[in-house]
N, C-alpha and C positions, 0 to 999 in steps of 0.2 A: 504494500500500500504506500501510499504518498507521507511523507513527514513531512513538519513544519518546523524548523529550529533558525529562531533570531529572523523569524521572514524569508526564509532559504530553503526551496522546496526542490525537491530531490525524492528521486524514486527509489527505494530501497533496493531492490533487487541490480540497480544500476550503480549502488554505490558497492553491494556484496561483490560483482564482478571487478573495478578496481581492486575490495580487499582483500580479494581470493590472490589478484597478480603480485600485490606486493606484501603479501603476509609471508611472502620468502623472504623478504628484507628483514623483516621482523624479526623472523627466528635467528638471522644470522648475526644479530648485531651481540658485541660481548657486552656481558657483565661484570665491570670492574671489579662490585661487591665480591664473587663470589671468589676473584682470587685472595684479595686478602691482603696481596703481596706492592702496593702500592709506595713509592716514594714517600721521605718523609717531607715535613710541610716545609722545610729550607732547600732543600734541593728542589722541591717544584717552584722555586722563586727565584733559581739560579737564573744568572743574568747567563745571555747570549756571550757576552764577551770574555765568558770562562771557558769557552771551548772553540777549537777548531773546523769543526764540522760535526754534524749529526743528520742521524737519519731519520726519516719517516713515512708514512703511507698514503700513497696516493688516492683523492677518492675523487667521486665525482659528484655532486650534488646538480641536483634538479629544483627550478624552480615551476612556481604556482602564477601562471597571469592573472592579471585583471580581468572580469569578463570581460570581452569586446577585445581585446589586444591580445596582438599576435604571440606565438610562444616562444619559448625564453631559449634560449641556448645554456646546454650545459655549463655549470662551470669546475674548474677543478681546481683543488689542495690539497693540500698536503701536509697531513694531522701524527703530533706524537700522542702518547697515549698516556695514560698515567702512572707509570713506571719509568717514564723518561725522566730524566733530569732537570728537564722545562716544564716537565707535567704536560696537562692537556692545552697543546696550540694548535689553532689552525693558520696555517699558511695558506696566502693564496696563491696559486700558481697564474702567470700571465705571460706573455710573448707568444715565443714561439714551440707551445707545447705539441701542436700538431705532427709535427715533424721530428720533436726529440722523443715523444713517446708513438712514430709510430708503426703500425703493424702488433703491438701489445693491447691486449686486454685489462682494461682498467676495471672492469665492471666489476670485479671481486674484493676489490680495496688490498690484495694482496703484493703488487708492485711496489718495491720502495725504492726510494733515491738515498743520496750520502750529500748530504751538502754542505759547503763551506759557510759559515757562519757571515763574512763579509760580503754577500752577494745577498744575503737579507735585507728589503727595503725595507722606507716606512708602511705602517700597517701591516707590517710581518709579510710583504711580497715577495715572490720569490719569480725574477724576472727574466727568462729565459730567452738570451742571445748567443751571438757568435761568441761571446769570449764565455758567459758564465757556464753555455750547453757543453763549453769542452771540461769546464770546472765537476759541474755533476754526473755522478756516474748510477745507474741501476744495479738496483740486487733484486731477484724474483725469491721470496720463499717459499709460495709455493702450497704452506701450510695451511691457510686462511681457505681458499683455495678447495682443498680436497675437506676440509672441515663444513664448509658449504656447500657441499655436495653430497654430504652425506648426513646435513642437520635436517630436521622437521618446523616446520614454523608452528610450531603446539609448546604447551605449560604455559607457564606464567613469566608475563614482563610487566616488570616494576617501571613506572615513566613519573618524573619529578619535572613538575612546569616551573620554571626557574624567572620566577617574575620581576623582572629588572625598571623599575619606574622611582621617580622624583613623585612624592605623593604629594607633597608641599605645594606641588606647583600648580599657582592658581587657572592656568589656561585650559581651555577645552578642550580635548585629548583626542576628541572625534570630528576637529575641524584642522581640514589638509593643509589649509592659506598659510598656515606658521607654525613652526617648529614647536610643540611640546613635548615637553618630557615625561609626562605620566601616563601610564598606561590605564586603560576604562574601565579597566575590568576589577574590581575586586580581587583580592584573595580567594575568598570564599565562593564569588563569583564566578570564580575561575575553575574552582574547584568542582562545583556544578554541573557547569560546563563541558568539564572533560571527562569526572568519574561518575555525575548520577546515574543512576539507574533507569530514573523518572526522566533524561534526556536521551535522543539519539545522537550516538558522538562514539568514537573511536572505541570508546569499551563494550558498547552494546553491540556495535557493528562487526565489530571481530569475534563477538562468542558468538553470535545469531552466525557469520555466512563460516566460522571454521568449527561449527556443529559443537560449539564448549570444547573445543579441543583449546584455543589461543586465547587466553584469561589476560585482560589489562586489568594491572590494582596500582591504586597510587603507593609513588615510592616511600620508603619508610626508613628513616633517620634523624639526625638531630637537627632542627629547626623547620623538619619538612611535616608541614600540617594537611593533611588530608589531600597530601601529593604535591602540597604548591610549596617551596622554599622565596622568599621575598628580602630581596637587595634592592639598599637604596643606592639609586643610578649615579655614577658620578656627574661631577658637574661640566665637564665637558660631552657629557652622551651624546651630542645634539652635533656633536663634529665625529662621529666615531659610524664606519660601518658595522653588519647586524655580527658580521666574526669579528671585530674591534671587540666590542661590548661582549662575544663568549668568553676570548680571552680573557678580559679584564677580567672574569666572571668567576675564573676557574682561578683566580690568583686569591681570590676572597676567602677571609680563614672561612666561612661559612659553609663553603663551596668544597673548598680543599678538604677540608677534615672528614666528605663523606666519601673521599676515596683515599686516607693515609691509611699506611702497614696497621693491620688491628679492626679496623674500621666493621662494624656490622653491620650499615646502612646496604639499603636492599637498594640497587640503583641502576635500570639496563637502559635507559633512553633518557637522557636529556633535552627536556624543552622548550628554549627561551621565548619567554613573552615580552614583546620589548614596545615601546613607543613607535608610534608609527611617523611612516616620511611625511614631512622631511625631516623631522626631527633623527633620525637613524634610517640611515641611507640601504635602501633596502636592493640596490640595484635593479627596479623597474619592477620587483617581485611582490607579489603580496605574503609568500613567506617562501622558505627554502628546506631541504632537506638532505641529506646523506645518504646515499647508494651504499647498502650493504655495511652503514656504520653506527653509530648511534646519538647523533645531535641532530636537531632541527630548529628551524628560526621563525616567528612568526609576528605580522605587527597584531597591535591589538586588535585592529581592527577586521584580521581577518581569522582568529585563532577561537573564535567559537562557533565556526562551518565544519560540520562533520566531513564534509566534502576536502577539505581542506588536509584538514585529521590525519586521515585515508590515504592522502594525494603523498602527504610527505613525511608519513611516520614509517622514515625506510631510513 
């Protein structure tokens, strides 16, 4: 039958078929919680300039158009993980990727590069020309790989909406003409949104089309209330793209402490909910996601469309 959520009508069996395609994304994304084995909270604040090069994994993210506008072109980065000594970054990758990665398969997030630390731009770039493409080199493990090929998109994933907003700030958060920084949605609101029972939204949609085999419950850890964790935005958010602001995100003791050595927080999918353009430069998207990784980006204003949910919770 027809649902109605936030005035956004959409046929259910129409949205079961997207979460049938990418409920493989789902399955395959890790969970940091359950290794245990995460950096401690000083080495994930290690600066760049203590090392000479490091590696990381190539992903590809997808974005979500605007209805009426044309669809978006992939983009790609290039993400550590939380065992790394930067902890979790995403890099953006830009130039001439086509070429340095091609005839390789990106789609499994298992490709990594080795990079030189001084070829990092601002905004954590990582800009690919004639002199930097002779600088990087690939390694395939390979592992990721045949583990995705042999996982199930079923049990349970734990998903923490990571609400990044200036609550203070008196402007309208649902008007596009100027930059605000606060996000619309409640805490609680938010929370509604994504985990009721009583809405159709990514939790309902995934146990209805994978028969109760693939259970979403909100994540569970410390400061994380009924799956929503809430940071107050820096004061420059407003000049920061939507991976500026994850970065920032994951450096926060709040953030950090649900993936240190020890840690019990139950954590497979990170969500950020962020102030919408232009206040946070969403590059043309209304939100973004990770192929086969586990962060997504969303502005307010487009983060409580089940359609959306669906589209980029890979």
């Amino acid at each position: 039958g027809s649902i109605n959520t936030h005035h956004h009508t959409m046929k259910l069996s129409s949205i079961c078929i997207v979460a049938s395609t990418l409920s493989g994304f789902i399955g395959q994304t890790s969970a940091a919680h359950l290794r245990a084995n995460s950096p401690a909270h000083k080495r994930r604040k290690a600066a760049y300039t203590d090392f000479e090069f490091f590696e990381c994994d190539v992903v590809e993210t997808i974005g979500v158009p605007f209805p009426g506008e044309d669809d978006l072109a992939p983009t790609m980065s290039c993400e550590t993980d939380t065992e790394h000594e930067f902890g979790d970054v995403v890099f953006d990758l830009e130039g001439d990727t086509e070429e340095f990665f091609h005839g390789l398969d990106l789609s499994y997030g298992d490709v990594r590069i080795r990079v030189p630390v001084d070829v990092v731009g601002e905004h954590d770039v990582i800009k690919f020309d004639e002199v930097t493409s002779a600088q990087i080199t690939i390694t395939y493990t390979g592992n990721e790989r045949r583990n995705l090929a042999s996982s199930a998109p079923t049990g349970v994933k734990y998903v923490v909406a990571i609400r990044v907003s200036n609550d203070r700030a008196s402007c309208d958060p649902n008007r596009t003409s100027s930059p605000c920084s606060r996000v619309a949605q409640s805490a609680s609101q938010l929370s509604n949104d994504l985990f009721s029972w009583r809405n159709t939204n990514m939790k309902t949609i995934y146990k209805k089309c994978s028969d109760r085999k693939l259970l979403i419950k909100p994540a569970e850890g410390p400061g994380i209330v009924n799956g929503v964790l809430q940071l107050d935005a820096p004061s420059n958010i407003c000049s920061m793209t939507y991976d500026d602001v994850s970065n920032w995100a994951f450096r926060q003791d709040k953030v950090d402490r649900l993936f240190r050595t020890g840690s019990t927080a139950k954590v497979t999918h990170k969500m950020f909910v962020l102030p919408n353009h232009p206040c946070v430069d969403f590059k043309g998207a209304a939100a973004w996601g990770q192929v086969n990784r586990s962060i997504s980006w969303y502005q307010s204003k487009s983060v409580s469309f089940p359609a959306v949910h669906v589209h980029e919770f890979g």
